[in-house]
C-alpha positions in Angstrom: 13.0 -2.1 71.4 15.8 -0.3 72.8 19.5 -0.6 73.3 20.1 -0.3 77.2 22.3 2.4 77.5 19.2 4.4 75.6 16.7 2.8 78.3 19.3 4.0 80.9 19.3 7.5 79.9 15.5 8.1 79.4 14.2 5.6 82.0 16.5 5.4 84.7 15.5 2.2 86.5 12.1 2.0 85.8 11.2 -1.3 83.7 10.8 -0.2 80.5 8.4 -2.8 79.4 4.9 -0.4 78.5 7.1 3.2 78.9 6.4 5.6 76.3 9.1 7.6 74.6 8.5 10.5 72.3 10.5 11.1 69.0 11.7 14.4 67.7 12.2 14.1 63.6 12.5 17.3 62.8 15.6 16.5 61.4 13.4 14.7 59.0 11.4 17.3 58.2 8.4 15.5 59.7 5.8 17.6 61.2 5.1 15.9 64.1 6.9 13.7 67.1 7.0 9.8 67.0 5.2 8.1 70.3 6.3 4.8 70.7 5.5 1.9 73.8 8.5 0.3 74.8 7.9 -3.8 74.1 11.2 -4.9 74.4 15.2 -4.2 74.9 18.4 -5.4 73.0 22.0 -5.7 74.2 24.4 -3.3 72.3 24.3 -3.7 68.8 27.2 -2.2 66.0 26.0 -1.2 62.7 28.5 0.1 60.7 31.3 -2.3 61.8 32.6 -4.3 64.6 35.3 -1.9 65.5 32.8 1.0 65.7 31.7 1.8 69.0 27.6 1.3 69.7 25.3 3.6 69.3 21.9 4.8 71.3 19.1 3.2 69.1 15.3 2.9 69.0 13.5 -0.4 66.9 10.3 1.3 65.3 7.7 -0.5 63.4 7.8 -0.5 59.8 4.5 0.7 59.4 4.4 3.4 62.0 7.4 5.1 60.6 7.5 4.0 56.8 10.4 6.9 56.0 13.3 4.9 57.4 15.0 2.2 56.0 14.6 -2.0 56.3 17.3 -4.5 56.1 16.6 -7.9 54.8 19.1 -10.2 55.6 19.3 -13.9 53.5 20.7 -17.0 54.8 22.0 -19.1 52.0 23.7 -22.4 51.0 25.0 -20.7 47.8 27.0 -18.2 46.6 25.0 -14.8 47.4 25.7 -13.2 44.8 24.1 -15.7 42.4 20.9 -14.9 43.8 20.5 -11.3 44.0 18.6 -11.3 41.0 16.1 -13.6 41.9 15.9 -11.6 46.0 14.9 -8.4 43.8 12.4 -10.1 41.8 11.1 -11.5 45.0 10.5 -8.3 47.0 8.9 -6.8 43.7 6.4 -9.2 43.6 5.4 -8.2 46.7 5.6 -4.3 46.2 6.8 -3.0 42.3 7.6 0.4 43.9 10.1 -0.9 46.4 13.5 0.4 46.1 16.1 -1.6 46.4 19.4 -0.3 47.4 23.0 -2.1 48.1 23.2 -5.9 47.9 26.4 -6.7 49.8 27.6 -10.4 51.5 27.7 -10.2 55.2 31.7 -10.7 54.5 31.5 -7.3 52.7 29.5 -5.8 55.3 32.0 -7.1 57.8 34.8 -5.3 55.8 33.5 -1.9 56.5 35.3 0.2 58.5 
């Protein structure tokens, strides 16, 4: 998927639905370029914080491009925190090797600035 402005940029007023869009991750020390088909687009989306401007963005499947990282995000009744714990045991049952980096609340996550 991609944010508009992106689709703007590359595809002009084509429909994007089925367009093909190369990757350079160089960057990333990667030896070779990312193809992906376009499947879908999003509105504007802000990462970091609300009062961050958006960004030009690309979706890529997990499995295509297993170098960058997932969020999971965890709707709960309860208090969040109490069930980190038991959210790391549960993506370790389904891969041992699986990092797991920064648990935060979406209220922390909001905070950011």
């Amino acid at each position: 998927m991609l944010l508009s402005e992106l689709r703007k940029d590359f595809l002009g007023d084509q429909d994007p639905i089925g367009q093909r869009l190369t990757f350079d991750f160089q960057e990333r020390q990667e030896t070779k370029n990312y193809q992906a088909i376009v499947v879908g687009v999003t509105g504007e989306v802000h990462h970091t914080s609300l009062a961050s401007p958006p960004f030009r963005e690309a979706y890529l499947p997990i499995d295509q491009s297993p170098l960058f990282n997932c969020d999971l995000v965890v709707r709960t009744t309860v208090d969040p925190k109490s069930i980190t714990g038991d959210l790391k045991k549960a993506i370790w049952s389904l891969d041992r090797d699986e990092s797991v980096g920064s648990l935060r609340t979406l209220d922390e996550v909001l905070d950011l600035d």
